[in-house]
C-alpha positions in Angstrom: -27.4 12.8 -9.4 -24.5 14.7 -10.0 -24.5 16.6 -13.0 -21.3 17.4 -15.3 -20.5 21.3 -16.3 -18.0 21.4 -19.0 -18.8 25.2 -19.7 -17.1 25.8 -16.3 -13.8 24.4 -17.1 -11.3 27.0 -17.0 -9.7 28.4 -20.3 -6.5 26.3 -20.1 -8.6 23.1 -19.5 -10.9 23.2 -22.4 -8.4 21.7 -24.8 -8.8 18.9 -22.4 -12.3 18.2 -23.0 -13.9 15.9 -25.6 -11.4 13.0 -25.2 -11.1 9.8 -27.9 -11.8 7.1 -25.1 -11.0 4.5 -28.2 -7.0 6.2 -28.5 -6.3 5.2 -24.9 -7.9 1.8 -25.5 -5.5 1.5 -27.4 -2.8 1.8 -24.9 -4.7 -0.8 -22.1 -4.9 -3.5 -24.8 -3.2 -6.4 -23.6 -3.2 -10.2 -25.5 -5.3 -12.1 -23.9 -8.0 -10.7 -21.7 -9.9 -12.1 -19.0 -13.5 -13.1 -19.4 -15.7 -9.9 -18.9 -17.2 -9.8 -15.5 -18.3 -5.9 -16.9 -18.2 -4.4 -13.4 -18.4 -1.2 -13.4 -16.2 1.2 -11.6 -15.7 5.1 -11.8 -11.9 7.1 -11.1 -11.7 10.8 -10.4 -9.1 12.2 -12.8 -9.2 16.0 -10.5 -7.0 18.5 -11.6 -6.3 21.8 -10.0 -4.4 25.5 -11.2 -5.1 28.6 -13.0 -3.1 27.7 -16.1 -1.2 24.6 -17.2 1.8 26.0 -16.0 0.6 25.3 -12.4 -2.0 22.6 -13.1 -1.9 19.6 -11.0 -3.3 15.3 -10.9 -4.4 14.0 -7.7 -3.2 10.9 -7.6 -3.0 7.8 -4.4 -0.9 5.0 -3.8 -3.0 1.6 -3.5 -1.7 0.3 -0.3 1.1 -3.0 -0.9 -1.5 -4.9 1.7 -4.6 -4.5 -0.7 -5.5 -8.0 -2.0 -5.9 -6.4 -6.1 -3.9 -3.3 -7.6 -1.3 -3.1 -4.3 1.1 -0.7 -4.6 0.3 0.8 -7.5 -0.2 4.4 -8.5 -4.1 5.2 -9.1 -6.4 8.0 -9.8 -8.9 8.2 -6.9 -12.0 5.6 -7.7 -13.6 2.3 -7.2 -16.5 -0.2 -8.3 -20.2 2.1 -8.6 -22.1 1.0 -5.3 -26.3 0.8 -5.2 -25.8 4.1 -3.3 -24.5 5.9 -5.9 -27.0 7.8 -8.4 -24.4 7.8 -11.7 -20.6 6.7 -12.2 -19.4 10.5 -11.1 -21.4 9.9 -7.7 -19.3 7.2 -7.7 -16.3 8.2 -8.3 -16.7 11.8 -5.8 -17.9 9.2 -3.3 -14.4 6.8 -3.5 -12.1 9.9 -3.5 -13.9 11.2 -0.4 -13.6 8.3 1.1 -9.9 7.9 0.3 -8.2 10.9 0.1 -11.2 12.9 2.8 -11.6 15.5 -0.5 -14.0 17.9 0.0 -16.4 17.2 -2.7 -18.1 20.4 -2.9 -15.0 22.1 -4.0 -15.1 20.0 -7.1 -16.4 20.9 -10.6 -17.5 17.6 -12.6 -16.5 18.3 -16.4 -16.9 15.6 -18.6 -17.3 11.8 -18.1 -15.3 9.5 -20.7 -16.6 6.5 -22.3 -16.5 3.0 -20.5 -13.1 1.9 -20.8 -12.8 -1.7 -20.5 -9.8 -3.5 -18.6 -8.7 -6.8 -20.1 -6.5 -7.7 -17.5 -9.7 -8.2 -15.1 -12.6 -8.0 -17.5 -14.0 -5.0 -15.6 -15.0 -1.4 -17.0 -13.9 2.0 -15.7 -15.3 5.1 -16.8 -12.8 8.3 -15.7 -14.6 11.5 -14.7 -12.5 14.3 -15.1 -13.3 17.2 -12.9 -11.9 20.4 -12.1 -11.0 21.2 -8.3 -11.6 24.8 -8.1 -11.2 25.4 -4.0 -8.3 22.9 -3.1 -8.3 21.7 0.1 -6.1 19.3 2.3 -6.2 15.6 1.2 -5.0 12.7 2.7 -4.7 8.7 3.1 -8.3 8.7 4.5 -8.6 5.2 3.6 -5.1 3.7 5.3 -6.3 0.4 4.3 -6.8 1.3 0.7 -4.2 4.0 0.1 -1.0 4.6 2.1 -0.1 8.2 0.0 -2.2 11.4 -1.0 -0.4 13.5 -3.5 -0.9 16.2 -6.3 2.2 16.0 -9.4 2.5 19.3 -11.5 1.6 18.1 -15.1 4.8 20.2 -16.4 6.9 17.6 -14.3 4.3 14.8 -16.3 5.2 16.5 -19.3 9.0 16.4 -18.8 10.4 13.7 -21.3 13.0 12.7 -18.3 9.9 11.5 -16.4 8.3 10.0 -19.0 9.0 5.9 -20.7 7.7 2.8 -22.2 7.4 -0.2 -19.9 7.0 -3.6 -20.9 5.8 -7.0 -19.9 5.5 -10.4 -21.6 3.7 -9.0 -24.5 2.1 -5.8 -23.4 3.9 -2.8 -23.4 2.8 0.6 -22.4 3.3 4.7 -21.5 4.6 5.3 -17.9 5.7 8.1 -15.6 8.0 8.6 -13.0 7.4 10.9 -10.1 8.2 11.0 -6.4 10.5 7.8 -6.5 6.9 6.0 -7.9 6.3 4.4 -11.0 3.1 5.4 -12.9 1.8 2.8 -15.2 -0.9 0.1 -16.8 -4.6 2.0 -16.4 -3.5 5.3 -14.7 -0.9 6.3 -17.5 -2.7 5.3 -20.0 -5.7 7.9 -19.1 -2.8 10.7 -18.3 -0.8 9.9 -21.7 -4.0 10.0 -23.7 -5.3 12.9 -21.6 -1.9 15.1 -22.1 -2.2 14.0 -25.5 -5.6 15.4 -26.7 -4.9 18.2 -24.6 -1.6 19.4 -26.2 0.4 19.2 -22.9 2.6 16.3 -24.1 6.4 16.8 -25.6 8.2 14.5 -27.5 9.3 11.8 -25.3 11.4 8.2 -26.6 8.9 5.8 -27.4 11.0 3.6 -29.0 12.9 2.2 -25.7 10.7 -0.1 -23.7 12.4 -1.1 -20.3 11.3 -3.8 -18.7 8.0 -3.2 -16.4 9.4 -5.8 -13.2 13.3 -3.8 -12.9 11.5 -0.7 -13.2 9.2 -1.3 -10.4 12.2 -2.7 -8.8 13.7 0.5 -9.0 10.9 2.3 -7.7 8.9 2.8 -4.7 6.0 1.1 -5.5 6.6 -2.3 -3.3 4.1 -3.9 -6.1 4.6 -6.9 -7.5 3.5 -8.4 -10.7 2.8 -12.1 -11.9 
């Protein structure tokens, strides 16, 4: 089983321990959710740098041919398999197998509380972990994920790549970076995770653009119902 060490975060990270998984809830709420199927699933939220200054998010593009989630922006992750001894197992497993990460190079800091997604009745429970020997990644998975990248969390930070996005009645933080659109389940764990941590700067939160011409706009090829 693999076993968590938050006394090996680095200095700069340590603010970002001890996360209020109930705040970003908040932020995944939507109106009317699904009936709870309570799969469980696991993401790698893997950051890399000797300060914040330099810090970086691994992050992957779900491939637009994928059947559920195409073309958005996700952290690493997938549903906990039989194989797997504990939700970080599963979650270093699924970013192995996606992005060919080196999981030995990874320090496992803290696992958040089950988050629960009403959109498909599911739970995911992010693993934040520190990747202290960086290596190459890439789309390991072509089926799954069609782009491998790391974003500097000072661009994340930057209130010109930051918005609200809205659709039907749920609305939403988001990010822009690399021509993609970052939103829904993925910004919701990065807003609330550079908001505990002190990284965020005021950004508008009163403008909410609409979620479809945004992803219009972007490089996503995702479509939404």
């Amino acid at each position: 089983m693999s076993r968590l060490f938050p006394a090996h975060a680095p200095e700069w990270l340590r603010p970002a321990l001890g996360v209020d998984t109930s705040k970003v809830q908040e932020r995944l709420i939507r109106h009317l959710p699904a009936a709870r199927r309570r799969r469980e699933s696991a993401v790698l939220v893997l950051l890399k740098g000797m300060r914040f200054e330099d810090g970086e998010v691994l992050l992957t593009h779900r491939s637009p041919s994928m059947r559920s989630h195409s073309g958005q922006i996700a952290f690493p992750g997938g549903r906990k398999d039989e194989e797997d001894a504990s939700l970080v197992d599963a979650a270093l497993r699924e970013a192995e197998e996606e992005t060919g990460l080196d999981r030995s190079t990874v320090t496992p800091l803290e696992q958040w509380g089950k988050l629960d997604i009403p959109a498909t009745g599911n739970t995911v429970s992010p693993v934040l972990a520190y990747w202290h020997k960086p290596g190459t990644v890439w789309p390991a998975s072509p089926a799954e994920t069609d782009d491998v990248f790391t974003v500097p969390l000072r661009e994340l930070a930057d209130p010109a790549n930051r918005l609200m996005v809205g659709f039907s009645r749920w609305k939403g933080p988001a990010f822009r970076t690399r021509g993609y659109l970052v939103w829904g389940f993925t910004a919701g764990v990065l807003s609330g995770l550079m908001d505990h941590a002190g990284w965020s700067v005021d950004w508008d939160k009163n403008l909410v653009h609409d979620l479809r011409d945004s992803l219009d706009r972007s490089l996503n090829n995702e479509k939404i119902g």
